[in-house]
TIGU-197260 format. One line per 5 residues: their letters; for each residue x, y, z of N, C-alpha, C, O. Coordinates in steps of 0.05 Angstrom, whole numbers. Layout:
a = X,Y,Z,X,Y,Z,X,Y,Z,X,Y,Z  ...
% end
This chain:
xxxxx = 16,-24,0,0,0,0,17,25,0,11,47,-9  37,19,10,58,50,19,70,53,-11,72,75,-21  79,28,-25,90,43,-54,70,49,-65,70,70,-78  45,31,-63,28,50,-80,22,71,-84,16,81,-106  23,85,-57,15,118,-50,33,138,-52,29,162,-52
xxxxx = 58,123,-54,85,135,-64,83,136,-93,90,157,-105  73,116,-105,67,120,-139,48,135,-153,52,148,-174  17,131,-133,4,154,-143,16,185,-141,16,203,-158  25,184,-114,45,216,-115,56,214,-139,40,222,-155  77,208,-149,96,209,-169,80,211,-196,78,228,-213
xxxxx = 72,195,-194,49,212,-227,36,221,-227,29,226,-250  20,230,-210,-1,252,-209,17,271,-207,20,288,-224  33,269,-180,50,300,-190,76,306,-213,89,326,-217  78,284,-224,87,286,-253,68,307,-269,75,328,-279  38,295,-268,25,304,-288,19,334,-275,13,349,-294
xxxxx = 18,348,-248,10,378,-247,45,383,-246,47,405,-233  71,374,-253,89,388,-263,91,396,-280,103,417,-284  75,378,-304,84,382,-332,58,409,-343,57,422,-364  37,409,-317,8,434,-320,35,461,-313,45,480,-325  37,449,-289,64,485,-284,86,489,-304,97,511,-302
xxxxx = 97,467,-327,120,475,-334,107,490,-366,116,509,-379  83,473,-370,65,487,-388,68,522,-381,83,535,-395  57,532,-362,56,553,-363,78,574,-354,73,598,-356  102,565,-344,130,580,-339,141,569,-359,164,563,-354  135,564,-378,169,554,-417,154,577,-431,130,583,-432
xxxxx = 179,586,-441,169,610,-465,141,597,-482,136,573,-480  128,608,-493,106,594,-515,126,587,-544,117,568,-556  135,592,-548,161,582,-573,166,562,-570,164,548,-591  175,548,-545,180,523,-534,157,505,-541,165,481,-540  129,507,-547,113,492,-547,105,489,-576,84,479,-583
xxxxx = 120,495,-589,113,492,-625,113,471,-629,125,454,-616  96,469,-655,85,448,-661,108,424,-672,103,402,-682  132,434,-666,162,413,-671,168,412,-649,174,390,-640  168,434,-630,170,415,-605,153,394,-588,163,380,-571  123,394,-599,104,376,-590,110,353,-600,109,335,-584
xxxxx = 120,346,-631,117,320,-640,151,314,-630,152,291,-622  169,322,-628,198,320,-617,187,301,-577,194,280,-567  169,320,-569,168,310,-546,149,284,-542,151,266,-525  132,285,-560,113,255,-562,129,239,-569,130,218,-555  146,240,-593,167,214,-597,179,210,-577,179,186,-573
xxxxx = 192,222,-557,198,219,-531,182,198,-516,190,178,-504  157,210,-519,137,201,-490,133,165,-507,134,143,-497  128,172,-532,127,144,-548,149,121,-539,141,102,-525  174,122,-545,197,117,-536,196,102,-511,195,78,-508  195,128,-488,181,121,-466,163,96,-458,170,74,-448
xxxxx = 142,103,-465,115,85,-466,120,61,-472,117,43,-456  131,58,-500,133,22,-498,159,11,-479,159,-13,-476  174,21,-471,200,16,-456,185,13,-432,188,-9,-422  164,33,-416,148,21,-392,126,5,-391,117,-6,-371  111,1,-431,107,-29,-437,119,-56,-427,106,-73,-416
xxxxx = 144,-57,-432,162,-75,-438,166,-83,-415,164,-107,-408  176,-55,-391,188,-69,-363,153,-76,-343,151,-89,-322  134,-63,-355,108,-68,-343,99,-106,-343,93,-120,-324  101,-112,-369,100,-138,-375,116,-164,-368,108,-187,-372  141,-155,-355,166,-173,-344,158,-169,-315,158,-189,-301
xxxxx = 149,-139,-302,133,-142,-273,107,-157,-267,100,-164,-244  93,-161,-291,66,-174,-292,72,-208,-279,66,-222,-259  89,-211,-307,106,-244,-308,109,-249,-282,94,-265,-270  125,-239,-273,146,-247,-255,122,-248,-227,122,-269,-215  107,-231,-221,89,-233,-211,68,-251,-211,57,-259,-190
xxxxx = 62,-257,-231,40,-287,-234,56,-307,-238,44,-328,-237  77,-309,-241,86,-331,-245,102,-335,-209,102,-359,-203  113,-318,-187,108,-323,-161,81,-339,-150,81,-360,-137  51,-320,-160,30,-327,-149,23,-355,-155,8,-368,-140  34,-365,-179,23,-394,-186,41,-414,-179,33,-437,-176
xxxxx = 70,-407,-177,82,-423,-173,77,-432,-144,74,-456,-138  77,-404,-117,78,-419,-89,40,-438,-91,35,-456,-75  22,-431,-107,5,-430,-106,0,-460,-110,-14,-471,-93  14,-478,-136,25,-496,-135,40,-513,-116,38,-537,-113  55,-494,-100,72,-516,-80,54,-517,-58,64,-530,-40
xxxxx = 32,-508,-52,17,-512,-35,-10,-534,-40,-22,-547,-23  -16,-532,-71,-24,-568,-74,-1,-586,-76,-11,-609,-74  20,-589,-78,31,-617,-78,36,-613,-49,26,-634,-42  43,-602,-26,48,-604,-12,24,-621,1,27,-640,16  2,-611,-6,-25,-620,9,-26,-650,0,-29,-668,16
xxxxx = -22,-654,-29,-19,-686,-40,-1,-699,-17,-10,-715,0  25,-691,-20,43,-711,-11,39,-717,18,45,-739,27  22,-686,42,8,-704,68,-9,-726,65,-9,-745,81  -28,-726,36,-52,-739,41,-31,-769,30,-40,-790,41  -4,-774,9,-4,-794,15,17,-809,34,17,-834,38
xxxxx = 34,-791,45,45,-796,67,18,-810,101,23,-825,119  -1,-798,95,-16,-802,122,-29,-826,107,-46,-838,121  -25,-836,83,-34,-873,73,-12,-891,83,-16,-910,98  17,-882,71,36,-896,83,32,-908,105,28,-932,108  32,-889,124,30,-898,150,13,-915,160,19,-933,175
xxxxx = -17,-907,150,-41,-924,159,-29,-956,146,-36,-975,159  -18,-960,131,-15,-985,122,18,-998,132,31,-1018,127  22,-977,148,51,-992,162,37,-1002,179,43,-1025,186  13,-989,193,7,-1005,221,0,-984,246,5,-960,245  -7,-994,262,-18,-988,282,-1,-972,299,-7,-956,316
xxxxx = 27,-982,287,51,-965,300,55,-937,305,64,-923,323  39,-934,273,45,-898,277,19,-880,280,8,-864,265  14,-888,302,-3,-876,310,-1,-857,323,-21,-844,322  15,-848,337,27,-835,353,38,-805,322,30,-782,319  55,-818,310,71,-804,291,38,-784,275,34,-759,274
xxxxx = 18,-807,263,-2,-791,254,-11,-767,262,-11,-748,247  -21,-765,288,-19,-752,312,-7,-720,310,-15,-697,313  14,-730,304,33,-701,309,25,-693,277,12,-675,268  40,-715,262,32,-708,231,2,-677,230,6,-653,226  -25,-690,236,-40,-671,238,-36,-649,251,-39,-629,239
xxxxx = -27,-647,282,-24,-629,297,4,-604,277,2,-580,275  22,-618,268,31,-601,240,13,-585,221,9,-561,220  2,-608,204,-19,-585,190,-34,-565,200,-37,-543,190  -43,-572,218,-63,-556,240,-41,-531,242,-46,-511,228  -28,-529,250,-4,-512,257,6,-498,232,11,-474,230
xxxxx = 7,-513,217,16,-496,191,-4,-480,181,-2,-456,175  -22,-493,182,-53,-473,174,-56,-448,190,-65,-427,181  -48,-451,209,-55,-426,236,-29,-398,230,-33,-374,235  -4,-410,217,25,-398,218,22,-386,189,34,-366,184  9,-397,174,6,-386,140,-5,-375,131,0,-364,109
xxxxx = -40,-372,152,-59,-361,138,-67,-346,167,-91,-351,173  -57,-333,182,-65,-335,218,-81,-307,214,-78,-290,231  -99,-301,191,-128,-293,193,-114,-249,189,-92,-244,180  -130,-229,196,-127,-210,199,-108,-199,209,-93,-191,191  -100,-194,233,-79,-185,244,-54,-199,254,-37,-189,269
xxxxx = -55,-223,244,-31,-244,255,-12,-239,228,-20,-229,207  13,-248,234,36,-243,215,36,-264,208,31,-283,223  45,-271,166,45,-308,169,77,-306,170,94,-289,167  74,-335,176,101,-349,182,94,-381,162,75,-397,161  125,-378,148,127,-407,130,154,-425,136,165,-438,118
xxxxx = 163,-424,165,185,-440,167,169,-465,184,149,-463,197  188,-489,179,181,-510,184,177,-511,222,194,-504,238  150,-523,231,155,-518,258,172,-532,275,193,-538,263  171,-539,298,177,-560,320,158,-586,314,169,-606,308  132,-586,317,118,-607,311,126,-627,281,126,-651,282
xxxxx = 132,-614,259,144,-631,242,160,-647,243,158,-668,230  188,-640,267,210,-642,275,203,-668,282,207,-688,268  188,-666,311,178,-693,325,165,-709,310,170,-733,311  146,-698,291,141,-726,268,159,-742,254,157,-766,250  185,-719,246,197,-739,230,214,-760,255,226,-781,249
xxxxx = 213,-750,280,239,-765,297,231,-796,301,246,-815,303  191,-794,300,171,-816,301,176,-833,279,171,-857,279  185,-823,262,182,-843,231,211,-852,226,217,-873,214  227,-837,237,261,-854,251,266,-871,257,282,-888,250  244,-868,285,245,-888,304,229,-913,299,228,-930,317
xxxxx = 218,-916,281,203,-938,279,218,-952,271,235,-946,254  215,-986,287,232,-1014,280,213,-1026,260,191,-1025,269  214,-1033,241,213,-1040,216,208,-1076,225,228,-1089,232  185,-1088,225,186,-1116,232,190,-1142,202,194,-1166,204  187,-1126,179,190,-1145,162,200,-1119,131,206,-1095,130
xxxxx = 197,-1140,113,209,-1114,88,188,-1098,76,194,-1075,70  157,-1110,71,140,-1095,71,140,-1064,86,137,-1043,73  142,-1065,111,145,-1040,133,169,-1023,123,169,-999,116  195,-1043,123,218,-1027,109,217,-1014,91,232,-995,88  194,-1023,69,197,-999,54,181,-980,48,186,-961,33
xxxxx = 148,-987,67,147,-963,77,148,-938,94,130,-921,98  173,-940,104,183,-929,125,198,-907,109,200,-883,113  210,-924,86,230,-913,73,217,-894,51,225,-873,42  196,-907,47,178,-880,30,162,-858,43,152,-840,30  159,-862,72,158,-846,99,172,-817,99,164,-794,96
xxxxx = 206,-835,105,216,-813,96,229,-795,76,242,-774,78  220,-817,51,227,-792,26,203,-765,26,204,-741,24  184,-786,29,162,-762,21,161,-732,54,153,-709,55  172,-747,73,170,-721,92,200,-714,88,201,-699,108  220,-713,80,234,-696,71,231,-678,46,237,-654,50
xxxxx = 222,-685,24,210,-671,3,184,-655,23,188,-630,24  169,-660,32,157,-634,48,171,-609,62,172,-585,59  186,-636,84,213,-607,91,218,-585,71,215,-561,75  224,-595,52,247,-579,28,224,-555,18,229,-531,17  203,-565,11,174,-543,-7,178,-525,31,192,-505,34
xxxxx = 170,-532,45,165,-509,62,184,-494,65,178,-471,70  220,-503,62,232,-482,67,240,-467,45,255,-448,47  224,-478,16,221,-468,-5,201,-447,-9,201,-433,-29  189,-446,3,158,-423,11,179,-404,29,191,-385,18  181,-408,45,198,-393,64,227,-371,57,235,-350,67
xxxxx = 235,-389,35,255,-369,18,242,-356,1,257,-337,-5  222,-354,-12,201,-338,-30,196,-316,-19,196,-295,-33  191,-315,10,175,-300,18,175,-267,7,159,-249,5  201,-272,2,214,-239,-4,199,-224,-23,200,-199,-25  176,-248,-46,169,-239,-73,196,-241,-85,217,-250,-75
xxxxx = 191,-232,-108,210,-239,-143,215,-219,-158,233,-218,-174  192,-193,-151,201,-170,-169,224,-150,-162,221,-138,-141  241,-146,-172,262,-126,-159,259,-111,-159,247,-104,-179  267,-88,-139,260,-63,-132,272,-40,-149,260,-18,-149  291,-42,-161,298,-21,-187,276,-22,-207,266,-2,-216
xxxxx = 270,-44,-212,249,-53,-237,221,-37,-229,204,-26,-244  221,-38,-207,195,-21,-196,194,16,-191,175,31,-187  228,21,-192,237,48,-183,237,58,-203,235,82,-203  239,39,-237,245,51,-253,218,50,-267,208,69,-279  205,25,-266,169,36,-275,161,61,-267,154,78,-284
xxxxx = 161,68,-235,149,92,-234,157,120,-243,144,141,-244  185,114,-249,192,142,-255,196,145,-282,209,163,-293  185,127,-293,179,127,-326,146,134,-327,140,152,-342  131,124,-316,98,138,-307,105,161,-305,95,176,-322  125,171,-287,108,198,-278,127,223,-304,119,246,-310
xxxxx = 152,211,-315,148,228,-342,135,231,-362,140,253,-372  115,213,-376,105,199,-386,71,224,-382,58,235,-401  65,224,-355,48,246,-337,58,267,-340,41,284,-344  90,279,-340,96,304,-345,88,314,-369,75,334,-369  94,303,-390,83,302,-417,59,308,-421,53,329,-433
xxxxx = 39,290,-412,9,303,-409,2,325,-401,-15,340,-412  14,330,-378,3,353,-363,19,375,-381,5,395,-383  38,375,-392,51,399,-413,34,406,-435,31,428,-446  24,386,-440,3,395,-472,-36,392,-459,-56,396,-472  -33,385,-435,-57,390,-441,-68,414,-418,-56,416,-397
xxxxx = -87,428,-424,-95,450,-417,-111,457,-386,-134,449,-382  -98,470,-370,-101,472,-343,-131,480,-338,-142,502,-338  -140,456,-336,-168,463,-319,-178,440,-309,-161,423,-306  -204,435,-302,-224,425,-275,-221,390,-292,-204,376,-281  -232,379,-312,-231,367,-324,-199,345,-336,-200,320,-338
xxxxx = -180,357,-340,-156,350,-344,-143,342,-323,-127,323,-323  -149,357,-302,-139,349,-276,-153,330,-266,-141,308,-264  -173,332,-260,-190,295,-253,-186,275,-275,-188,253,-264  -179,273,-306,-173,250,-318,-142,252,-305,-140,234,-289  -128,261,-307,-98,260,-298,-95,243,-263,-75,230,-258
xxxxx = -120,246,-243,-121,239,-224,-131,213,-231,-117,193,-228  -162,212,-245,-162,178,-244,-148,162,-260,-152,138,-259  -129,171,-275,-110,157,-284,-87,147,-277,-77,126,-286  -74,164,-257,-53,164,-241,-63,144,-220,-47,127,-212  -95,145,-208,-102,131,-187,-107,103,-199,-108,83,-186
xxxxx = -110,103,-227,-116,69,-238,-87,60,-242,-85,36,-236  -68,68,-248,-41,66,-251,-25,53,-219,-12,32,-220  -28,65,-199,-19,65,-175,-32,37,-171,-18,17,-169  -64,36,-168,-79,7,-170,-67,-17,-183,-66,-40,-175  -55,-5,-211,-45,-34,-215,-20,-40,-198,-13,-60,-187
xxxxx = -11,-18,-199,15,-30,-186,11,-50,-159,21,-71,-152  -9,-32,-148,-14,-44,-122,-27,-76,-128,-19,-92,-111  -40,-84,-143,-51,-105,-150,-23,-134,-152,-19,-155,-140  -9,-118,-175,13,-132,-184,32,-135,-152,35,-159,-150  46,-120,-127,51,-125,-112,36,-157,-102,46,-180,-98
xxxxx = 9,-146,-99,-7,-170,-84,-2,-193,-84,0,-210,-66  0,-192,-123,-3,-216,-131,36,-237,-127,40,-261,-131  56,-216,-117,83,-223,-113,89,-232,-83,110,-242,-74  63,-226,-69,65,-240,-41,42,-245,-33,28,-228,-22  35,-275,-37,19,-289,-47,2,-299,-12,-21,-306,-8
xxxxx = 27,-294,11,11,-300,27,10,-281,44,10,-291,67  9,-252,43,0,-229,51,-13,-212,38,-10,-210,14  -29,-198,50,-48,-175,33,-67,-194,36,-71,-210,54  -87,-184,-5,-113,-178,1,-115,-207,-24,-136,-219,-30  -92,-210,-34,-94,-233,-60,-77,-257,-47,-53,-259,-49
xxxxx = -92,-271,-36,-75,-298,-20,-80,-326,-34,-101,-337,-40  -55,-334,-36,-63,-365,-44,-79,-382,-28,-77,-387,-4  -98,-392,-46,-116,-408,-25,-105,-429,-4,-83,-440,-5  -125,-434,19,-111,-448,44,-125,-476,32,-115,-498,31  -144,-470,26,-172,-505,15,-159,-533,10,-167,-555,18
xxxxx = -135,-524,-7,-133,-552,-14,-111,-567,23,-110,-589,33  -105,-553,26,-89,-558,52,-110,-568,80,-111,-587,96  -128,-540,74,-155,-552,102,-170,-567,90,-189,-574,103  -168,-576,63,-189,-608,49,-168,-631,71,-177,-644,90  -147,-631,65,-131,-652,67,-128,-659,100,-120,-682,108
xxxxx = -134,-639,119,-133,-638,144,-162,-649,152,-167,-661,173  -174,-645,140,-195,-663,148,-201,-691,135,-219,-707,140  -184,-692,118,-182,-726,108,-156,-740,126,-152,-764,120  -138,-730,147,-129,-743,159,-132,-754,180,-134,-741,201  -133,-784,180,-146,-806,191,-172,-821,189,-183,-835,207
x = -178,-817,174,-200,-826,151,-196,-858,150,-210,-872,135
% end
């Protein structure tokens, strides 16, 4: 929200710079070779903040789908990790146990509602699950191996959560974003130079600047997928929490 409001500043007041520089430049300055001299400019311009607009878009949906993704396979590989076990036996019962009390936990740390901060590092309760699936003595080779597919698949969980966890940062870089806006708000200077100071020009220059700022803000959202107002869904994770022990 704060760059956003930093961005609407910057091109809106791009665009009442370019209303004041309109009226302090000689009128010579505004001939009709200097207008098409300065639109090739703003042209120039324009597709170049095309160009880096479309690599922020990318990079952006392609964050939102990818953690968005690691949050169904993650949900898969509980639901077939918590089969494993039911068919090792009665043994891990105990291990199941914690297994849920994890999800449960992860759900609460990822999505912890309005005013809670999320958190995507692996907890303590995981820890003790995997120490359960360690410790299990293996009574024939059937068990052995799935013990051993136990713990491939809860290490590959390990790894996606602390793979969510290094994401967290988002993907778009912050020059890429320093330099979109300050290509907007020349882009706004330009407008506001040719077009004519009154009641009308100034409110399209505002809701434009204010739909501009919006996207940006949108595109943020969509680069931190599990804060704000655009969140990856929790569903497939609280489907799977209630299919454990089934």
């Amino acid at each position: 929200m704060a760059i956003s409001c930093i961005a609407f500043a910057c091109v809106f007041g791009g665009g009442l710079l370019g209303m004041f520089l309109r009226a302090a430049i000689p009128e010579h300055h505004l001939s009709t070779d200097s207008k098409d001299l300065v639109k090739l400019g703003m042209g120039l311009i324009g597709t170049m903040t095309a160009l880096v607009l479309g690599l922020v878009v990318a990079s952006a949906k392609g964050s939102y789908e990818r953690q968005s993704s690691e949050i169904r396979q993650i949900s898969t590989d509980i639901m077939v990790l918590d089969r494993v076990m039911t068919n090792y036996g009665p043994e891990t019962k105990e291990a199941r146990h914690l297994l849920r009390r994890a999800v449960a936990g992860a759900l609460d740390r990822m999505w912890p509602g309005t005013y809670g901060s999320t958190q995507l590092e692996p907890t303590a309760a995981f820890e003790g699950f995997l120490d359960k699936i360690q410790r299990l003595l293996p009574q024939n080779e059937i068990q052995r191996a799935l013990q051993g597919q136990a713990l491939r698949i809860s290490a590959d969980l390990g790894k996606a959560r602390w793979l969510l966890f290094e994401e967290r940062g988002g993907s778009i870089p912050m020059p890429f974003l320093v330099l979109l806006i300050l290509w907007l708000a020349i882009i706004f200077v330009g407008f506001g130079l040719f077009g004519p100071p009154n009641a009308t020009v100034i409110a399209t220059l505002f809701v434009s600047a204010l739909s501009v700022s919006g996207a940006i803000y949108l595109i943020l959202e969509l680069d931190r997928p599990f804060d704000g107002h655009i969140q990856v869904s929790s569903a497939p994770l609280r489907d799977t929490l209630t299919r454990l022990g089934d």
